[in-house]
VOGU-3710 file (C-alpha; in Angstrom, 3 decimals, decimal comma):
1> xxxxxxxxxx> 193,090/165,095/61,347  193,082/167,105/64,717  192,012/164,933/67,492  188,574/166,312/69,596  189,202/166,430/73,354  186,400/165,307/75,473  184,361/167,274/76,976  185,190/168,147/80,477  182,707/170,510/82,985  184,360/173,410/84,452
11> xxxxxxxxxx> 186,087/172,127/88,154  184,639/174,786/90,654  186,354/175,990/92,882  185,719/174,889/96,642  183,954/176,788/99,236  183,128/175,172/102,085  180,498/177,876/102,880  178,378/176,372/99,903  179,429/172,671/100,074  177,469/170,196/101,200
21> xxxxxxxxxx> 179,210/166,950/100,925  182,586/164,992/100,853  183,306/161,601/99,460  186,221/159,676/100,070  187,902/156,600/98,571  188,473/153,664/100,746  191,859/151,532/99,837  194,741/153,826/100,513  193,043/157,043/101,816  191,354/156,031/104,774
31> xxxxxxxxxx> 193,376/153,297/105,831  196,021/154,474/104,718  197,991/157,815/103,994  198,031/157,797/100,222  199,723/154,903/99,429  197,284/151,577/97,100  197,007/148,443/98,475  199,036/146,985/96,000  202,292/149,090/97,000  201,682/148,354/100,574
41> xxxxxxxxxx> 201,694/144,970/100,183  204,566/145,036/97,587  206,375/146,647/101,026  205,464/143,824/103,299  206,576/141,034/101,066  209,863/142,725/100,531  210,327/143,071/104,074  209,993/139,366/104,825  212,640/138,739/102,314  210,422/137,897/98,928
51> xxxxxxxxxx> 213,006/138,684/95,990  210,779/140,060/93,555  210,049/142,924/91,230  207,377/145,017/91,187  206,514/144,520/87,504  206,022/140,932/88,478  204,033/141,730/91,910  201,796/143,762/90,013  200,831/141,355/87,577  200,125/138,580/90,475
61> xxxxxxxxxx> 198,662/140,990/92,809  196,381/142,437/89,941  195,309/139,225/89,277  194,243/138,323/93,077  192,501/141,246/93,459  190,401/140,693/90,338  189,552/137,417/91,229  188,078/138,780/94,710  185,344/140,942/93,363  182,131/140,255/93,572
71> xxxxxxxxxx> 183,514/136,372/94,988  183,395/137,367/98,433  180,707/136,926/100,574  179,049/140,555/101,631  178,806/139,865/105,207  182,960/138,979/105,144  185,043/141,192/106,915  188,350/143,718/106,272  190,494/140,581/108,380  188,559/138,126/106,298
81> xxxxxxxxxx> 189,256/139,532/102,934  192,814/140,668/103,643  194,059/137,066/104,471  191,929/135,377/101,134  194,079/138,817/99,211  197,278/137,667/100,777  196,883/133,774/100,680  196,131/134,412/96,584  199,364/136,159/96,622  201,576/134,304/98,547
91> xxxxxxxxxx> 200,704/130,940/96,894  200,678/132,520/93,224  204,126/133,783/94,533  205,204/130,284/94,625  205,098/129,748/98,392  203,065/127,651/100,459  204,596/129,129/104,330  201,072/129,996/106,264  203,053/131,423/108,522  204,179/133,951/106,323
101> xxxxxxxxxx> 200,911/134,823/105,027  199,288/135,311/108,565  201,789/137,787/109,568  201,893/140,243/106,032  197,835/140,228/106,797  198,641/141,132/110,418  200,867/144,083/109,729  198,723/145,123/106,753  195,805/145,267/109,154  197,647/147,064/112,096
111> xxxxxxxxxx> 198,953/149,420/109,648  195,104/149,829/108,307  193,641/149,951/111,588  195,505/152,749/113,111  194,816/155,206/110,573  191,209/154,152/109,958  190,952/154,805/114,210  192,137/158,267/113,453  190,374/159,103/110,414  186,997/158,049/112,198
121> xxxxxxxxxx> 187,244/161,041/114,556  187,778/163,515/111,437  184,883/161,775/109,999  183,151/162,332/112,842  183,726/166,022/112,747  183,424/166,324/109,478  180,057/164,765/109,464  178,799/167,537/111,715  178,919/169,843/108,864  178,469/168,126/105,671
131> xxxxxxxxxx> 177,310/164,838/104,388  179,492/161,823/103,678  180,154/159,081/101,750  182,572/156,696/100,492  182,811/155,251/96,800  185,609/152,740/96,200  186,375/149,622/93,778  185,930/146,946/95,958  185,018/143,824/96,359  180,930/143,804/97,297
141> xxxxxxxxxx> 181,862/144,151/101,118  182,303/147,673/101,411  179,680/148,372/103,245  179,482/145,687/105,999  183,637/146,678/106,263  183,000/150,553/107,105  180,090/149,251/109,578  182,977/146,888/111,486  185,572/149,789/111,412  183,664/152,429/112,924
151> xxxxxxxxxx> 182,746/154,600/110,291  179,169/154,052/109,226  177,981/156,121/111,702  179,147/159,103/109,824  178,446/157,973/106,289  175,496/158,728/104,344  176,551/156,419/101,477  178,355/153,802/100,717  179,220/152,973/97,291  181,071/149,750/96,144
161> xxxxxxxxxx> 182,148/149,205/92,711  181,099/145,373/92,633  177,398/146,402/94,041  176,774/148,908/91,424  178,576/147,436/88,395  180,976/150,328/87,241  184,344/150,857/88,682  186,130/154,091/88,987  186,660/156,324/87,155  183,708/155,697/85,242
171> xxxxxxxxxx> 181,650/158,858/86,049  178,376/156,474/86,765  180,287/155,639/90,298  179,814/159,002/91,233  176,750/159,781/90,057  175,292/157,142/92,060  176,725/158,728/95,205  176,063/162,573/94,047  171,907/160,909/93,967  172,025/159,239/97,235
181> xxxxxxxxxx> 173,181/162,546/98,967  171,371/164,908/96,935  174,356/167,296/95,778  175,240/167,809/92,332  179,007/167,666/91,379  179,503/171,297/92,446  178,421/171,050/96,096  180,657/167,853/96,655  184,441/167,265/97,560  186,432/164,019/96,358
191> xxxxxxxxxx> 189,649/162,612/98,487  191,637/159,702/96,917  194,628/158,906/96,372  194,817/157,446/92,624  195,337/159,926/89,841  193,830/157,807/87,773  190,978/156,805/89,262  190,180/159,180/91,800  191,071/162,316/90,305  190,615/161,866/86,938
201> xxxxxxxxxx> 186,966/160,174/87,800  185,906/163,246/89,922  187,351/165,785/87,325  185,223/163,917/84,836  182,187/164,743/86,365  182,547/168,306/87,512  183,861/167,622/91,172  186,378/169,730/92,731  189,279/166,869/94,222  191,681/166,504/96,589
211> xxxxxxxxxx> 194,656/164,221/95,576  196,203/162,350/99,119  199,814/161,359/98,192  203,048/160,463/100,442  205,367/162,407/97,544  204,404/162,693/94,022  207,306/161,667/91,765  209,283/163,865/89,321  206,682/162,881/86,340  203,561/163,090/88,469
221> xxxxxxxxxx> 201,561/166,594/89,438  198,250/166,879/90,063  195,444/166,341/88,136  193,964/170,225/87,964  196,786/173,405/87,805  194,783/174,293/91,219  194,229/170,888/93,150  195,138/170,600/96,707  197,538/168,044/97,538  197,649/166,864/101,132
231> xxxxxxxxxx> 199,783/164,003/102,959  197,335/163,263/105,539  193,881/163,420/105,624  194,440/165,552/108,828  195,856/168,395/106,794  192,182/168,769/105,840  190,957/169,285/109,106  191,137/173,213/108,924  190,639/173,788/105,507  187,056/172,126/105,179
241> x> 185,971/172,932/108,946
//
């Protein structure tokens, strides 16, 4: 029996004379240069010493994470959630050192707020010209965290997975941002930095993508024959203004 392939809408291409909006993950594009949360912290903890593989640090990390969403109060901020992340971690990890905890949140948030100061003054040129938003699986804090960083200001919408009830790359995620800034999938731009959630969620819908990456591997290419693949959200800065 031959196996149907789902149906997929036609990508368009982009033309930022016609566009009218952008939407951009949170966790690992703009706080960070293509690279999860997860395999940032994975870093940190190997660089204080922590023997441990990453098959295993997925599986606690994973489990951390899960246990944050939709537990956190709304109001609680990026410092806030970062140390209850790490503190899950670290004591699920089999260590009870505080002191260790407090300084993997402390480089994880240096490391997070440097880029998110820079990408604020692309979003802020960027917003000039086309309408913004930001749809992530997060925790139900999302909002109040892009208000503390700086980049509400240039955001039309805001959408966190725990708020709305679907996570990425269910195609109801985006469709709940498309609504909010009145585009359809044609007239919009995604940036992430997960294949699988980014990419293959905007391709889903009909979005044209951008896939933000340090280097793909050998077995990894983009999601579309055509995507742009960028290492920065800087290298963006010409092409969409």
């Amino acid at each position: 029996m031959s196996v149907v392939e789902p149906f997929r809408p036609p990508i368009p291409h982009w033309d930022k004379t016609t566009q009218a909006a952008v939407l951009f993950d949170f966790g690992g594009t703009l706080d960070a240069n293509g690279v999860a949360w997860k395999e940032r912290f994975f870093r940190l903890y190997r660089d204080e010493g922590i023997k441990i593989t990453s098959k295993c640090f997925d599986r606690v990390f994973y489990a951390a994470d899960d246990a944050l969403v939709g537990a956190v109060p709304a109001t609680l901020s990026l410092r806030g959630t970062v140390v209850r992340l790490v503190q899950s971690v670290t004591q699920a990890l089999g260590w009870r050192d505080l002191a260790l905890a407090e300084r993997i949140a402390q480089r994880f948030l240096k490391e997070s707020s440097d880029r998110l100061s820079t990408n604020a003054v692309l979003l802020s040129r960027l917003s000039r010209r086309y309408r913004l938003g930001v749809v992530s699986n997060f925790y139900g804090n999302l909002a109040v965290i892009c208000h503390e960083v700086g980049l509400t200001p240039f955001l039309t919408v805001v959408v966190d997975s725990a708020c709305v009830g679907c996570l990425k790359p269910d195609p109801r995620i985006f469709f709940r941002a498309l609504a909010e800034l009145r585009a359809v999938p044609a007239q919009a731009l995604f940036v992430g930095d997960s294949l699988r959630r980014d990419m293959a969620g905007a391709r889903a819908v009909g979005m044209p993508h951008v896939w933000l990456t340090t280097e793909p591997s050998l077995e990894e290419g983009p999601c579309c024959p055509d995507d742009r693949v960028v290492h920065t959200l800087d290298e963006l800065r010409e092409w969409l203004l």
